[in-house]
N, CA and C atoms as an extended XYZ file, in Angstrom:
156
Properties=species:S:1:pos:R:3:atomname:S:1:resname:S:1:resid:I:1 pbc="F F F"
N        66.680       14.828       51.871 N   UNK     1
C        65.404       14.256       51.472 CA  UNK     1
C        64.847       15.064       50.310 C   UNK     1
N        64.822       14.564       49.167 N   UNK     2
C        64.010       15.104       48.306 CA  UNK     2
C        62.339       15.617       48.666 C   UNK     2
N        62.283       17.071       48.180 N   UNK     3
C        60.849       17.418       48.405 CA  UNK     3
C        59.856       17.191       47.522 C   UNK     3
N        59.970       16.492       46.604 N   UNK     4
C        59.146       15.295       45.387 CA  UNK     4
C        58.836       14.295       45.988 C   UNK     4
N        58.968       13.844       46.911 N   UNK     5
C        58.746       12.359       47.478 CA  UNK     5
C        57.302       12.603       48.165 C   UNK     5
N        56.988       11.018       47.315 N   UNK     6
C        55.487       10.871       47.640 CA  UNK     6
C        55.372       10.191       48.123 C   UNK     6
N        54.828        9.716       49.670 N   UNK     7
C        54.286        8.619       50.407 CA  UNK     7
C        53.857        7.302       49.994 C   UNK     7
N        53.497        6.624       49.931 N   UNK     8
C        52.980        5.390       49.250 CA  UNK     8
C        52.352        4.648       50.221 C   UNK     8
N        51.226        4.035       50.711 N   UNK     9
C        50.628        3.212       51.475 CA  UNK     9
C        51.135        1.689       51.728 C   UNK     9
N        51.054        0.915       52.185 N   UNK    10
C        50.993       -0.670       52.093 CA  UNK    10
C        50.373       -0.768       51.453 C   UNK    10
N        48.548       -0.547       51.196 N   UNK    11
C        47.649       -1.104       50.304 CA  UNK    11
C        48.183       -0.512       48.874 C   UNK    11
N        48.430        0.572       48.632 N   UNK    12
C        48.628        0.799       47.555 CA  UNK    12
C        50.133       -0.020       46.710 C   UNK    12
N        50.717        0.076       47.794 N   UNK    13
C        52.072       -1.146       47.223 CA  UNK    13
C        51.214       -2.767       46.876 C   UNK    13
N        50.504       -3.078       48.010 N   UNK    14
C        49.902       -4.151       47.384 CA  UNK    14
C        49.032       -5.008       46.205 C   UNK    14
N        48.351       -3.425       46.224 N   UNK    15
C        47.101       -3.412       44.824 CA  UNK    15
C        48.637       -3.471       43.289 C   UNK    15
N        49.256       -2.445       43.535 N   UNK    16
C        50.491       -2.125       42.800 CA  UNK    16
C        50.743       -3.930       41.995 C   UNK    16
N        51.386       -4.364       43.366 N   UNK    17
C        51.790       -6.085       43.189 CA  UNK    17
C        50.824       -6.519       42.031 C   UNK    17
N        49.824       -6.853       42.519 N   UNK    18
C        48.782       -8.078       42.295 CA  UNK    18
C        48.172       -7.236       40.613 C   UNK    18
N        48.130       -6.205       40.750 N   UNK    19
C        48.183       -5.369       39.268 CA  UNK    19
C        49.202       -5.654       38.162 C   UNK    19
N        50.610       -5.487       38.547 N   UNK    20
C        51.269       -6.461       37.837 CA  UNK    20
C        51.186       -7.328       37.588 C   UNK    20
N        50.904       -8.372       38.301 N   UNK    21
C        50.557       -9.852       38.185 CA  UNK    21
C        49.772      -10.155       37.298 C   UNK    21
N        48.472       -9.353       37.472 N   UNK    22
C        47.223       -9.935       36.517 CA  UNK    22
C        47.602       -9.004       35.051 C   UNK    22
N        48.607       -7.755       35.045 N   UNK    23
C        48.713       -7.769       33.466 CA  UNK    23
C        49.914       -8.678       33.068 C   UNK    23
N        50.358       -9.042       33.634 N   UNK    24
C        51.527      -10.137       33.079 CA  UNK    24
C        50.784      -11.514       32.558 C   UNK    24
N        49.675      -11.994       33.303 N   UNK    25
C        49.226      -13.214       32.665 CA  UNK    25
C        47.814      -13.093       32.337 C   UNK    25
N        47.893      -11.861       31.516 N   UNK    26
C        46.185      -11.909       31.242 CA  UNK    26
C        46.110      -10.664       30.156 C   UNK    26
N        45.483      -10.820       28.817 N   UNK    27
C        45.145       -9.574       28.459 CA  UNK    27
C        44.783       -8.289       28.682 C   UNK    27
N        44.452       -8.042       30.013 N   UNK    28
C        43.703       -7.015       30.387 CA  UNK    28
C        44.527       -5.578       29.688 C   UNK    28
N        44.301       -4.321       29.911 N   UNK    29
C        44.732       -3.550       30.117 CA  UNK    29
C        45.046       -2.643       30.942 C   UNK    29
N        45.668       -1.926       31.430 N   UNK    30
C        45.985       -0.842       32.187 CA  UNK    30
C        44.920       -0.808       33.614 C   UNK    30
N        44.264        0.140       33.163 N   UNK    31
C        42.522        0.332       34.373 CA  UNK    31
C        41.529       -0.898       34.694 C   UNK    31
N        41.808       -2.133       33.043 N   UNK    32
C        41.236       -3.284       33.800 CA  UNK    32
C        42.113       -4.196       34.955 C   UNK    32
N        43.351       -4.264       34.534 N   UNK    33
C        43.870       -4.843       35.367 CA  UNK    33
C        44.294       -3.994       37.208 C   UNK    33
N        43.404       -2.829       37.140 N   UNK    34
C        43.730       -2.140       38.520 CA  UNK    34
C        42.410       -2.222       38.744 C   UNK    34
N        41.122       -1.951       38.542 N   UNK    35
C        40.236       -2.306       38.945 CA  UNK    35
C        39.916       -3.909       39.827 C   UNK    35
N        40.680       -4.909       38.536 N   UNK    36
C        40.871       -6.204       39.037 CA  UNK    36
C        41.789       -6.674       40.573 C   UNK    36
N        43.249       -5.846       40.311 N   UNK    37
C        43.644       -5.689       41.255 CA  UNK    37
C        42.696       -5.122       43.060 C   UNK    37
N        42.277       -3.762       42.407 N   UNK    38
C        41.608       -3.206       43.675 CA  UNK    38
C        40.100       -4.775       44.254 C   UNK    38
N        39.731       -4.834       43.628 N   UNK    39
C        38.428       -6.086       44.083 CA  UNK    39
C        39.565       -7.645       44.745 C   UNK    39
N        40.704       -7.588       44.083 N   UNK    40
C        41.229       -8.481       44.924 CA  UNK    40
C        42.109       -8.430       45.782 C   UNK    40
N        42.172       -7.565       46.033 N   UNK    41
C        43.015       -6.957       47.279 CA  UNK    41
C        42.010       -6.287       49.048 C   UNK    41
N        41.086       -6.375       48.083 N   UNK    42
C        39.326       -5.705       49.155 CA  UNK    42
C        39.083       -7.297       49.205 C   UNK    42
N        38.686       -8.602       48.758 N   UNK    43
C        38.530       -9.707       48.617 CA  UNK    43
C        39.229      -10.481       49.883 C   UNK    43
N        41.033       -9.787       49.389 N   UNK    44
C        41.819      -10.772       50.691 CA  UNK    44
C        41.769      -10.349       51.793 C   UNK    44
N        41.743       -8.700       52.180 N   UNK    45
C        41.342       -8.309       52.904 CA  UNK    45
C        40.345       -8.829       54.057 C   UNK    45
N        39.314       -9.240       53.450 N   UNK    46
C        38.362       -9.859       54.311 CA  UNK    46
C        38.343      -11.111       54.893 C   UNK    46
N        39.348      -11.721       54.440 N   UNK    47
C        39.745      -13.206       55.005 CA  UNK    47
C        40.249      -12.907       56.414 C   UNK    47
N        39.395      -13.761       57.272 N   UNK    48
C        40.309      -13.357       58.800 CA  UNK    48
C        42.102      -13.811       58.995 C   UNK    48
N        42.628      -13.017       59.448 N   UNK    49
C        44.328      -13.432       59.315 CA  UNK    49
C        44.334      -14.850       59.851 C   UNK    49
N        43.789      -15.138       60.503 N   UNK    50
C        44.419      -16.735       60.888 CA  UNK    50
C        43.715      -17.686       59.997 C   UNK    50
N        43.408      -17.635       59.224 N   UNK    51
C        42.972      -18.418       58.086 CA  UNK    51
C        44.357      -17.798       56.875 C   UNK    51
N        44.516      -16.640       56.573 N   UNK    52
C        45.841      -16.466       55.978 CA  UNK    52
C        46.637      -17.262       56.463 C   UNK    52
């Protein structure tokens, strides 16, 4: 096991996702598109799962 290895969360893999996403089809940049990410990832969050 490498002793460099850094943990990574689910949420943070997720925000990760949806961060890509919105700089792939959108001008944003860098910190806008993770800010954007973080509000929509706190957003889906709040949807009760059985409505997911």
């Amino acid at each position: 096991m490498n002793a460099d290895t850094v943990p990574v969360s689910r949420y943070e893999i997720r925000v990760d996702t949806v961060k890509k996403i919105v700089t792939e089809h959108t001008d944003l940049g860098n910190e806008a598109a993770f800010a954007l990410a973080v509000h929509m990832v706190r957003a889906l969050d709040t949807v009760p799962e059985h409505v997911r």
